[in-house]
TORTORSE-969158 format. One record per residue: residue in three letters; chain; x, y, z of N, C-alpha, C, O, CB in turn. Coordinates in steps of 0.02 Angstrom, whole numbers, m for minus. Glycine has a CB too. Layout:
N
ATOM  residuo  cadena  nu  nv  nw  cau  cav  caw  cu  cv  cw  ou  ov  ow  cbu  cbv  cbw
ATOM  ala  A  X  Y  Z  X  Y  Z  X  Y  Z  X  Y  Z  X  Y  Z
...
//
This chain:
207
ATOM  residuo  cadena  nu  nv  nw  cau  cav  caw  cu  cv  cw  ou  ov  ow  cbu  cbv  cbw
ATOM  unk  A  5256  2099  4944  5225  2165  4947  5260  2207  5002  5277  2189  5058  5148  2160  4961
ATOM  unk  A  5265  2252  4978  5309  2313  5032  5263  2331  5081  5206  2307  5080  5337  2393  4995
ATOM  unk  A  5280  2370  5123  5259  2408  5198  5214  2463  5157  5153  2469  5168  5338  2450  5255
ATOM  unk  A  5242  2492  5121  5184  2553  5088  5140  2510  5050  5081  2515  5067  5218  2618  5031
ATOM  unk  A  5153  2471  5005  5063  2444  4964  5043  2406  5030  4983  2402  5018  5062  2371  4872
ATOM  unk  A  5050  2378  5083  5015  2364  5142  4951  2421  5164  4890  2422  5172  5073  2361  5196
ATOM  unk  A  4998  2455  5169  4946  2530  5202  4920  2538  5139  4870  2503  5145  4990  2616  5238
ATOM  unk  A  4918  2559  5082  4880  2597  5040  4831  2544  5032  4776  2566  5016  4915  2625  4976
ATOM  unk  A  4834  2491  5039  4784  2419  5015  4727  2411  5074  4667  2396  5065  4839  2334  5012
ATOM  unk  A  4765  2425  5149  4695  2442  5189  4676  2520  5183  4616  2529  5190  4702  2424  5274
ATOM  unk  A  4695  2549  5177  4655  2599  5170  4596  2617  5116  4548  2654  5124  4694  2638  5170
ATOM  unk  A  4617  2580  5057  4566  2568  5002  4529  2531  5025  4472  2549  5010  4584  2545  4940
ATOM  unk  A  4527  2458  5075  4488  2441  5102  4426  2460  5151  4370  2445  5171  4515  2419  5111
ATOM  unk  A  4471  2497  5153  4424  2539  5252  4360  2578  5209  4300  2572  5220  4498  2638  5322
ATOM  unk  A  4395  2623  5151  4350  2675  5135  4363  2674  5058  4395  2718  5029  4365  2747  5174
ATOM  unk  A  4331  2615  5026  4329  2626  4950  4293  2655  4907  4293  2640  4847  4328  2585  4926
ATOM  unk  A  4246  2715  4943  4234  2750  4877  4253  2828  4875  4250  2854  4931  4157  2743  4859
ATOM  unk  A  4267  2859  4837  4270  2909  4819  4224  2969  4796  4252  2979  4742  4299  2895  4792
ATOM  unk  A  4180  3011  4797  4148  3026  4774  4168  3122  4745  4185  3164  4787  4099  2999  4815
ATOM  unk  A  4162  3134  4695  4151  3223  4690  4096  3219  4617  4100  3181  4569  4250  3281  4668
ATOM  unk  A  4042  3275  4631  3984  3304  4589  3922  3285  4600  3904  3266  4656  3990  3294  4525
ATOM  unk  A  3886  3286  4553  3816  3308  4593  3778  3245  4562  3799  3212  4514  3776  3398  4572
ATOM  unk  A  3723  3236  4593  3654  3167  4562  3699  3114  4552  3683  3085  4500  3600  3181  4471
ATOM  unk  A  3773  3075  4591  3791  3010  4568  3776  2963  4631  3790  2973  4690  3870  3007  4541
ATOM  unk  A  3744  2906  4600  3741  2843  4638  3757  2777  4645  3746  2742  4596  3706  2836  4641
ATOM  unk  A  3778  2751  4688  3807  2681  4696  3745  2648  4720  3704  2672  4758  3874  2673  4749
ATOM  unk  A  3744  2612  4703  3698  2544  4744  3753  2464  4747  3791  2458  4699  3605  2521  4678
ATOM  unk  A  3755  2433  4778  3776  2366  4794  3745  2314  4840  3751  2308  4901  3832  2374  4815
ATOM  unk  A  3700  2271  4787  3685  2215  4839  3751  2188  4877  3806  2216  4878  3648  2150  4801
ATOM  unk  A  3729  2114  4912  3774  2097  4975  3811  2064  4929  3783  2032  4885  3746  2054  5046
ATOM  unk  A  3872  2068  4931  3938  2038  4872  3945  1946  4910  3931  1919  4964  4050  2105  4885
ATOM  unk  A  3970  1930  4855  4002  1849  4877  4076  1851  4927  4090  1813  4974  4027  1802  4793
ATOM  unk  A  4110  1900  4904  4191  1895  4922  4197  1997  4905  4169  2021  4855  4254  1819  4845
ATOM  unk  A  4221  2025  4934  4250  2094  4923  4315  2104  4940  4321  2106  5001  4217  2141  4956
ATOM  unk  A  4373  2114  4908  4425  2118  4937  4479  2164  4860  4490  2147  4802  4444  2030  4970
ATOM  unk  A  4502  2231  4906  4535  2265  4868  4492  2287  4779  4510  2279  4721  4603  2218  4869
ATOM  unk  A  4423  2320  4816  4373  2362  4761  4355  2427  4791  4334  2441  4847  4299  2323  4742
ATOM  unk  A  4373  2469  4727  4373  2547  4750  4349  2582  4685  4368  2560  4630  4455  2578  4777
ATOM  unk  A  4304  2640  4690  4256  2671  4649  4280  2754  4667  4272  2794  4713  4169  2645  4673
ATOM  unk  A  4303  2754  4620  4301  2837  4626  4285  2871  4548  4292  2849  4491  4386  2869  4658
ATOM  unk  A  4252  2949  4582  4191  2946  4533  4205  3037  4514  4192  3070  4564  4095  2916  4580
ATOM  unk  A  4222  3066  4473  4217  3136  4453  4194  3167  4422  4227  3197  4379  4244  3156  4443
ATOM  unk  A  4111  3178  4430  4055  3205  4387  4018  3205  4412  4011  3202  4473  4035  3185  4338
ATOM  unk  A  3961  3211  4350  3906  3220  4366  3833  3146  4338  3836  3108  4290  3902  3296  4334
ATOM  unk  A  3799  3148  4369  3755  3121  4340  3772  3022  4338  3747  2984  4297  3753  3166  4268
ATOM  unk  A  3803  3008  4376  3832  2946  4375  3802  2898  4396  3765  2916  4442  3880  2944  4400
ATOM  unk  A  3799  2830  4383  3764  2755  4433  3815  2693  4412  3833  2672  4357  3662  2726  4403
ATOM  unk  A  3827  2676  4470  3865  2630  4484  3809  2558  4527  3789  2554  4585  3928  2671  4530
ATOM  unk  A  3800  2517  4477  3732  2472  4538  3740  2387  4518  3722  2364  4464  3618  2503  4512
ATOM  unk  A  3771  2346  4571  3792  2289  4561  3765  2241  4603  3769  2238  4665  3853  2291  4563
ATOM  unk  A  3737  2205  4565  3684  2154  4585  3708  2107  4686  3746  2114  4734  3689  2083  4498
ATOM  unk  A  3658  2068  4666  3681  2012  4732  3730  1962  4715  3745  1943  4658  3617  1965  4760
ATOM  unk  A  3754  1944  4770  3826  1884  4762  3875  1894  4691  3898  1856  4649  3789  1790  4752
ATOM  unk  A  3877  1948  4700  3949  1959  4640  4001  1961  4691  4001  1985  4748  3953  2044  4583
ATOM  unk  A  4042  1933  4662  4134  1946  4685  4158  2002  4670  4151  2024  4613  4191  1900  4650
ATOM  unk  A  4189  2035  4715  4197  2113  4689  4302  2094  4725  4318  2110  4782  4119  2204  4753
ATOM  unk  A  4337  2070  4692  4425  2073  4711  4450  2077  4647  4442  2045  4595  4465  2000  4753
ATOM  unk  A  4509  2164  4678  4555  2183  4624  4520  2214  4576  4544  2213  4520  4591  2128  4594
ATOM  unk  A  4464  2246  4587  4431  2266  4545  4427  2370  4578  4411  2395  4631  4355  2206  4542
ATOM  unk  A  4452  2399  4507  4439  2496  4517  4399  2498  4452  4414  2479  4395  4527  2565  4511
ATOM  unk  A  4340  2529  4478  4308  2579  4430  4318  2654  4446  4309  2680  4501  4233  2566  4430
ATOM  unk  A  4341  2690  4381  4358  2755  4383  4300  2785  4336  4279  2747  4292  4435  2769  4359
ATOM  unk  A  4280  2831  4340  4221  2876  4318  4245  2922  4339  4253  2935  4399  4151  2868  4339
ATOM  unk  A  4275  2979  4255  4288  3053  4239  4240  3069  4205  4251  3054  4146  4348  3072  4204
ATOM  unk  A  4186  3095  4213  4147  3156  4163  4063  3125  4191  4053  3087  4238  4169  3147  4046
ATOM  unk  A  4012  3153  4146  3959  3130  4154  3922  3090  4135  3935  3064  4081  3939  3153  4155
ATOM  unk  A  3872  3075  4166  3820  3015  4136  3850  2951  4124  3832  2921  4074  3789  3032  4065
ATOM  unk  A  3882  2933  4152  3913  2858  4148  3859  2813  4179  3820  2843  4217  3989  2847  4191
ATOM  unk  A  3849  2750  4170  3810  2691  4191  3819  2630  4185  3795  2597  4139  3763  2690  4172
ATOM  unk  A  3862  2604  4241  3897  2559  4275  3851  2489  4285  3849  2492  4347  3918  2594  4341
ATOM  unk  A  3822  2443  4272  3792  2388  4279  3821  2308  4289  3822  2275  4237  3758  2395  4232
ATOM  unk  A  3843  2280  4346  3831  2214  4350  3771  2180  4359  3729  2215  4388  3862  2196  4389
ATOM  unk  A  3751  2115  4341  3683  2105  4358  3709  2053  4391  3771  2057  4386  3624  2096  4305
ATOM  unk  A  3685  1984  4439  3676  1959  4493  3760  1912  4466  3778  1913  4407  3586  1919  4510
ATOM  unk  A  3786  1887  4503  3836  1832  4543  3892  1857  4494  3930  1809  4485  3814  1732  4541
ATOM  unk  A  3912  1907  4463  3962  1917  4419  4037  1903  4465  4037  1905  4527  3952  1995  4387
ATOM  unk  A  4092  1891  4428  4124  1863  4475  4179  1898  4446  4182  1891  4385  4123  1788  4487
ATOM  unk  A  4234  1942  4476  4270  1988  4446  4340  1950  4524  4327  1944  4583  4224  2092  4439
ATOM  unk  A  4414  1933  4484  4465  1919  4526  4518  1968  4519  4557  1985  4564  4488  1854  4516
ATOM  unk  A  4516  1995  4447  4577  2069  4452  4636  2014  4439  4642  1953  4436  4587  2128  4553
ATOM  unk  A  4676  2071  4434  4678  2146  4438  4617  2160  4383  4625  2124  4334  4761  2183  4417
ATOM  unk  A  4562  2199  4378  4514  2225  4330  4518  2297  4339  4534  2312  4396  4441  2198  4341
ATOM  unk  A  4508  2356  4294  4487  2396  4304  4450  2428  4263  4461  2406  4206  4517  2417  4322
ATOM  unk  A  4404  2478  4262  4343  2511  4242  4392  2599  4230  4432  2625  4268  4268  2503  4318
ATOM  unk  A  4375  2615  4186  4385  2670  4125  4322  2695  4120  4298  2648  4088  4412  2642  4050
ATOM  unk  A  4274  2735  4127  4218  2773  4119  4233  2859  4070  4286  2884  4088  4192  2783  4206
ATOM  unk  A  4213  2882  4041  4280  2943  4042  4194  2979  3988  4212  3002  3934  4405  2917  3984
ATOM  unk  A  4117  2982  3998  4062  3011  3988  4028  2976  3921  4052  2955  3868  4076  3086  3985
ATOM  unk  A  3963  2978  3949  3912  2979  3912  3904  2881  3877  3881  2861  3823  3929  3050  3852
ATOM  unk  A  3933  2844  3933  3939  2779  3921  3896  2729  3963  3854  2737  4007  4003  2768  3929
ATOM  unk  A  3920  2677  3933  3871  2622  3986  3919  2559  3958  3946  2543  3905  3761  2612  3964
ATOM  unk  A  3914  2536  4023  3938  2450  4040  3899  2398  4071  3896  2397  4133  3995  2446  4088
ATOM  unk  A  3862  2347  4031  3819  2304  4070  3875  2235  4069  3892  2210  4016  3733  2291  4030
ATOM  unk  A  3893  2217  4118  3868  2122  4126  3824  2093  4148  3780  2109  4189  3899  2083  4160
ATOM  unk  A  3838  2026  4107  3784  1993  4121  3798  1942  4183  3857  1928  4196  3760  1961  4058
ATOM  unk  A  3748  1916  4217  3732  1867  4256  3791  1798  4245  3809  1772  4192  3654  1851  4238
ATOM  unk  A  3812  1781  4316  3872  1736  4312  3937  1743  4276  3985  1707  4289  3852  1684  4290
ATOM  unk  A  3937  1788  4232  4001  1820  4192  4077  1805  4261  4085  1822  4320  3976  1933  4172
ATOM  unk  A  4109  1774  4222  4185  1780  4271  4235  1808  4228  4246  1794  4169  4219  1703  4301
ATOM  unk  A  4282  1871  4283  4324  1896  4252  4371  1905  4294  4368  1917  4354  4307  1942  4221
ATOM  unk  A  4440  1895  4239  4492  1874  4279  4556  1934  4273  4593  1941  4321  4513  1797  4253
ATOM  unk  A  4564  1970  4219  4603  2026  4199  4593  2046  4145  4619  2024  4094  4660  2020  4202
ATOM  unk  A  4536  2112  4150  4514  2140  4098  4517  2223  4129  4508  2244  4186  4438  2104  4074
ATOM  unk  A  4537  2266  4058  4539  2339  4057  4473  2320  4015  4466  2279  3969  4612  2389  4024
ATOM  unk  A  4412  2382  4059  4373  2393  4009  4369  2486  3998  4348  2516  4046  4301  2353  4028
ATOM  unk  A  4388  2522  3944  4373  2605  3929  4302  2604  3886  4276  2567  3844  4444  2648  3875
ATOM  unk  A  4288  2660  3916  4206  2680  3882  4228  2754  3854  4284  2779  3859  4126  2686  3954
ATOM  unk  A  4182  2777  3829  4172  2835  3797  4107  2846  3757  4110  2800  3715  4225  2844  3758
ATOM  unk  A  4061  2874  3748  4015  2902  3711  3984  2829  3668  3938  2831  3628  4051  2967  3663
ATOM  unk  A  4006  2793  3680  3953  2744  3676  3959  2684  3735  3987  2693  3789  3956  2712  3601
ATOM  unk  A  3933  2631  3718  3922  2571  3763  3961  2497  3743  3980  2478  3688  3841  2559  3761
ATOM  unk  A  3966  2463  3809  3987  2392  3809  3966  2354  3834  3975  2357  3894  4031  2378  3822
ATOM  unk  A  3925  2293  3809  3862  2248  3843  3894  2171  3844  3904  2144  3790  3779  2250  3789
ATOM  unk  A  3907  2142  3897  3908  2083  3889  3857  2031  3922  3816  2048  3964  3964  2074  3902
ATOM  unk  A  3862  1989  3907  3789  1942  3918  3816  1889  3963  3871  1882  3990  3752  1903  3840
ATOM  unk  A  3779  1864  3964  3796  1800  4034  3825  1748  4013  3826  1736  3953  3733  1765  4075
ATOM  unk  A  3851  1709  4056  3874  1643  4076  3959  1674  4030  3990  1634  3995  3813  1558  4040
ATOM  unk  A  3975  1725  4036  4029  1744  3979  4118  1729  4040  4131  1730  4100  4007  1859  3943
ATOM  unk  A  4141  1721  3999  4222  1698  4029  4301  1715  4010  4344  1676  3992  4226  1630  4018
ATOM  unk  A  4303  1781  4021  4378  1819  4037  4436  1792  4067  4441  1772  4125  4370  1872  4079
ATOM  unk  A  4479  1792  4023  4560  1762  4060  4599  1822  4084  4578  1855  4131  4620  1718  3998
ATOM  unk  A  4647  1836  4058  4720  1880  4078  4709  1929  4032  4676  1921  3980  4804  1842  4067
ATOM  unk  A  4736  1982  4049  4760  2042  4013  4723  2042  3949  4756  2041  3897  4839  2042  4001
ATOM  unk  A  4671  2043  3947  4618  2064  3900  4605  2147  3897  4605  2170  3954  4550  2025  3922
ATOM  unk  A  4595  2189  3852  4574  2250  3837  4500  2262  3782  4504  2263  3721  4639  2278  3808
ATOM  unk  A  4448  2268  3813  4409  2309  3788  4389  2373  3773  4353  2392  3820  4386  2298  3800
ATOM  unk  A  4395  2423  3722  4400  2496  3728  4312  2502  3656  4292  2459  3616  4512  2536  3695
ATOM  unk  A  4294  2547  3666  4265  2559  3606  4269  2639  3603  4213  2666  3601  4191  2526  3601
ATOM  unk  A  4319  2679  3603  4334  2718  3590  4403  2720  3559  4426  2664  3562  4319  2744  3629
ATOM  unk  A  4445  2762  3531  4512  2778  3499  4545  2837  3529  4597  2861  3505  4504  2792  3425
ATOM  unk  A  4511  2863  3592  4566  2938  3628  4562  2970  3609  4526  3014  3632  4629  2953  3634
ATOM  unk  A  4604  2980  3541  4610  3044  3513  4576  3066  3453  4578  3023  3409  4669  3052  3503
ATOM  unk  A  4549  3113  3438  4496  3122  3360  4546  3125  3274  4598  3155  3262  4444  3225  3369
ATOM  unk  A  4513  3090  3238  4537  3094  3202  4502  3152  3146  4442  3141  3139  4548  3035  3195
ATOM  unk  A  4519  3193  3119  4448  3268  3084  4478  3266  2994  4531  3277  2965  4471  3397  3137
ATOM  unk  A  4425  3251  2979  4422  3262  2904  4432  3340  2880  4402  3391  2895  4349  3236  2878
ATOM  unk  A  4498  3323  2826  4516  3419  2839  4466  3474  2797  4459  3535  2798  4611  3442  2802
ATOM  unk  A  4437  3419  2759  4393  3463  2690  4308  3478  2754  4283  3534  2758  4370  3379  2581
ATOM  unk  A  4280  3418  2793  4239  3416  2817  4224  3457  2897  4177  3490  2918  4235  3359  2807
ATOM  unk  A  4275  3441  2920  4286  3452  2982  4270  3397  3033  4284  3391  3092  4254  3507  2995
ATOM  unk  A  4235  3356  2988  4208  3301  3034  4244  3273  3061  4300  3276  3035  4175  3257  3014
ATOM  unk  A  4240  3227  3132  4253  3162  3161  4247  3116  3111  4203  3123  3067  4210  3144  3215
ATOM  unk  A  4297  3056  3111  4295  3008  3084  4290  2953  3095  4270  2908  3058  4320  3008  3063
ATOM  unk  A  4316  2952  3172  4318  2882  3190  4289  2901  3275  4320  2906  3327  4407  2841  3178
ATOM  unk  A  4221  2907  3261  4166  2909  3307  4177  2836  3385  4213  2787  3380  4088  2894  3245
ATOM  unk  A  4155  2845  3416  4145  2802  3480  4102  2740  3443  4064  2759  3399  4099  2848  3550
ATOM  unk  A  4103  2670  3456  4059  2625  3429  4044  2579  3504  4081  2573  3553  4097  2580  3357
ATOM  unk  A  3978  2552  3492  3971  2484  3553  3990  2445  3525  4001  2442  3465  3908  2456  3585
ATOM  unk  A  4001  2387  3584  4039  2326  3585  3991  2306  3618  3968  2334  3668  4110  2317  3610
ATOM  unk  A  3961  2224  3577  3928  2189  3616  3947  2112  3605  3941  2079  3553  3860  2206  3607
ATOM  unk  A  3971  2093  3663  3981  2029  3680  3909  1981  3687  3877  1993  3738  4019  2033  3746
ATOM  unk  A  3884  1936  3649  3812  1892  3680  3819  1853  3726  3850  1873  3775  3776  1848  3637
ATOM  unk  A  3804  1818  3725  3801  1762  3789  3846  1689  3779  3852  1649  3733  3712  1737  3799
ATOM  unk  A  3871  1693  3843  3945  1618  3840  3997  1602  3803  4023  1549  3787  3928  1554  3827
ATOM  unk  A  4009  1677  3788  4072  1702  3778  4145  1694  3811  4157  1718  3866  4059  1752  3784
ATOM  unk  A  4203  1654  3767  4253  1624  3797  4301  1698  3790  4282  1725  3738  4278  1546  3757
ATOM  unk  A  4356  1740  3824  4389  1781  3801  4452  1750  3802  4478  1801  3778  4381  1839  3829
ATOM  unk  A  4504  1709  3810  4579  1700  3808  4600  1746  3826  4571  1800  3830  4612  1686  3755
ATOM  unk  A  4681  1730  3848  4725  1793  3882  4753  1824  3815  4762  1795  3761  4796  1767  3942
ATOM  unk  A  4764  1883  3831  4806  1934  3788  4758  1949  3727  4784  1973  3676  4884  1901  3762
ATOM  unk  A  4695  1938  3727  4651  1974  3677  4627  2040  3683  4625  2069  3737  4598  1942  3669
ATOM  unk  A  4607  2071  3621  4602  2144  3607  4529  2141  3563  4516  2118  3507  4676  2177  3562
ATOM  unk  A  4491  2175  3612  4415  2201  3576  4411  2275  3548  4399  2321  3587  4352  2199  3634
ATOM  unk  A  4417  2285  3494  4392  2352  3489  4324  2379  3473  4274  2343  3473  4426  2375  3450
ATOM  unk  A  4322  2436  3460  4259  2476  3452  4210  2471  3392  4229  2488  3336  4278  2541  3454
ATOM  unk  A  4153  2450  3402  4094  2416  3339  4098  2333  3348  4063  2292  3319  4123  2437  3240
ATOM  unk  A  4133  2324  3381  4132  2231  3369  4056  2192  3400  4025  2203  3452  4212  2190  3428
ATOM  unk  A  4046  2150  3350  3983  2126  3383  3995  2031  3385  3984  1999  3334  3906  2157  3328
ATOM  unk  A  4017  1995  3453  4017  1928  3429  3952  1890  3478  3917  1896  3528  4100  1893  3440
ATOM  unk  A  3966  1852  3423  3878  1813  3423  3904  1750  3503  3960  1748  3529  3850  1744  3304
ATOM  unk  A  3844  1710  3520  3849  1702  3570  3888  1619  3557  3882  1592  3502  3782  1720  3607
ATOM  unk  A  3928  1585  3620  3985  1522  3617  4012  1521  3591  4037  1468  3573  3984  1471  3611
ATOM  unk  A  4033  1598  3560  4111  1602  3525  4170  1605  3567  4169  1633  3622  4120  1665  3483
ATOM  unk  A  4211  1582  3547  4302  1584  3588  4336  1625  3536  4329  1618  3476  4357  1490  3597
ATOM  unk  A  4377  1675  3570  4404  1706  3559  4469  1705  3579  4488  1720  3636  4376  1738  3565
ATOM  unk  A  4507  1685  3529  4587  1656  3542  4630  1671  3581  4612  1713  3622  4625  1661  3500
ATOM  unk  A  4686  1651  3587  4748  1687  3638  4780  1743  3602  4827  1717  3572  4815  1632  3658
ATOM  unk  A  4778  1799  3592  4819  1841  3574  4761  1879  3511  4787  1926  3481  4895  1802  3552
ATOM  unk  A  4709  1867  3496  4664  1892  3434  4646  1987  3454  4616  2016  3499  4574  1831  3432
ATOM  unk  A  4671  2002  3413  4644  2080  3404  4587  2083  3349  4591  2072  3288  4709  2135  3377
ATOM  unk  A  4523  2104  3397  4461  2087  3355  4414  2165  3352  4391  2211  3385  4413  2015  3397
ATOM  unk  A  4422  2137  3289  4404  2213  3246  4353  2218  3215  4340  2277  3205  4447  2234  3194
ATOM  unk  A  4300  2167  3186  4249  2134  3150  4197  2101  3193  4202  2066  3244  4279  2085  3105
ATOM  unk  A  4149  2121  3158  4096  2069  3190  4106  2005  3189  4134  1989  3137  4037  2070  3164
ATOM  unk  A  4091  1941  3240  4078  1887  3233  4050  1850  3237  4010  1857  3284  4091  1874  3238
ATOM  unk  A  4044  1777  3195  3943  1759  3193  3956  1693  3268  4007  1669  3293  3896  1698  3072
ATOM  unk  A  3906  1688  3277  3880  1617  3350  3939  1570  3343  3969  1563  3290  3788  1554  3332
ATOM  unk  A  3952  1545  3389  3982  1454  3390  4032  1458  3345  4043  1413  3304  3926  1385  3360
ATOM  unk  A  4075  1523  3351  4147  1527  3293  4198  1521  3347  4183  1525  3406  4163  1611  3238
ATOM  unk  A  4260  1510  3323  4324  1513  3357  4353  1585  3307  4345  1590  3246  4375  1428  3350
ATOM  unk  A  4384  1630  3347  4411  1688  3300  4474  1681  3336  4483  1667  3396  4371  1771  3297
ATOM  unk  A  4526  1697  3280  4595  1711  3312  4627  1739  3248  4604  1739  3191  4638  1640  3348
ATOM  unk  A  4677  1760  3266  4728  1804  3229  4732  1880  3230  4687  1910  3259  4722  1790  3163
ATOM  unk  A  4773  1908  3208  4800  1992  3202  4813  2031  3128  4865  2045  3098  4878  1995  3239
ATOM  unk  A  4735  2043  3108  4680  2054  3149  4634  2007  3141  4619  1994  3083  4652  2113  3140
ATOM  unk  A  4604  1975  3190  4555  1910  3201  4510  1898  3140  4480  1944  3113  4504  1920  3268
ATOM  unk  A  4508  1842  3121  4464  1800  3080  4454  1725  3101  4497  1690  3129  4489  1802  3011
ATOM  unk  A  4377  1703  3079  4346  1662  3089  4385  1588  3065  4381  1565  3008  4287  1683  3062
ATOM  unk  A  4422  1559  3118  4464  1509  3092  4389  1437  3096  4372  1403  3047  4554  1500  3154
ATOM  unk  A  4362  1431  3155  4314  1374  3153  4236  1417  3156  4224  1477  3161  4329  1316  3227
ATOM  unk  A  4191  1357  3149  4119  1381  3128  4102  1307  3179  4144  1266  3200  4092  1389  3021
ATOM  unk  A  4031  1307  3188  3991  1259  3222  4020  1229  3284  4021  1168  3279  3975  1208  3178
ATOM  unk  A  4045  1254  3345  4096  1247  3411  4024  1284  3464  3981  1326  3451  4197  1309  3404
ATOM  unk  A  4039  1248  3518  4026  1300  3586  4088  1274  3630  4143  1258  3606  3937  1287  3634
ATOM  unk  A  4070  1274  3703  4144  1267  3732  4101  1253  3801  4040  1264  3805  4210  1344  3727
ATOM  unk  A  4153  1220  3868  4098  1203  3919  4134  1228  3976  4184  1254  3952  4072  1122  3926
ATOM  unk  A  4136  1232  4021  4202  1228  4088  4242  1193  4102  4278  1205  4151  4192  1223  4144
//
């Protein structure tokens, strides 16, 4: 590490949050480990509130626009690099004991819930949005609307997996090395492939 990410790394330390707009709040019980976590926040109407004994290293939450709602619940364990994408009118829960190790999560106009005892590797991406609108030319409509993503409970993620927007997987599923998952998936499956399907049925998985 160079002389400049030295300095920029305590200084995110000294004073990691950021704040501009009006009615936003942080809360943070007493963390397990904190090292190199920074919150900066540009709106309105915001909450950022993370339970007791979570690990908070290598971890940025960014919040552009309003009404975002930020949730860890108790011992979540985040090692980074992680970062948080907020960008209005979203919500992010984890659950309890959840460990994460390198995950992008983006929000947008809807939500992403994951449940407990759940387990993140490398370079994982969760988005449930698409950026840019896609408009029906006869309708005018949106087409490909914001969807939630909900992860259940003891949830395996592998490195280099891809969640997108509407996915719903059921709970002690593993989710392969490299699976771009696009479909719902049912309990105690193994999913893998591009784009992911249900290779095993009747599995959980342990530490």
């Amino acid at each position: 590490m160079i002389i400049k990410d030295i300095i920029r790394e305590f200084y995110r330390n000294l004073r990691p949050f950021k704040i501009s707009g009006k009615s936003n709040a942080i809360k943070i019980g007493k963390p397990r480990h904190k090292h190199n976590f920074f919150i900066n926040i540009k709106g309105n109407n915001n909450r950022v509130i993370i339970g007791e004994r979570c690990r908070l290293d290598n971890l940025t939450i960014t919040i552009n626009g309003d009404n975002n709602h930020i949730v860890f619940d108790e011992n979540v364990k985040f090692r980074g690099p992680c970062t948080i994408i907020a960008e209005g009118n979203s919500k992010l829960n984890i659950g309890s004991e959840t460990g994460v190790r390198g995950v992008t999560f983006i929000l947008k106009d809807a939500s992403i819930s994951i449940g407990k005892r759940c387990m993140f590797s490398y370079n994982i991406l969760l988005r449930n949005h698409d950026s840019h609108k896609v408009i029906n030319t006869v309708t005018g409509n949106v087409t490909n609307l914001a969807k939630d993503i909900i992860l259940h409970d003891h949830i395996w993620l592998a490195q280099n997996c891809t969640i997108l927007k509407g996915v719903e997987i059921g709970k002690n599923s593993i989710v392969a090395f490299g699976a771009i998952v696009t479909k719902n998936c049912p309990p105690n499956s193994v999913i893998a492939g591009c784009p992911a399907k249900v290779v095993a049925n009747n599995i959980t998985w342990d530490y």
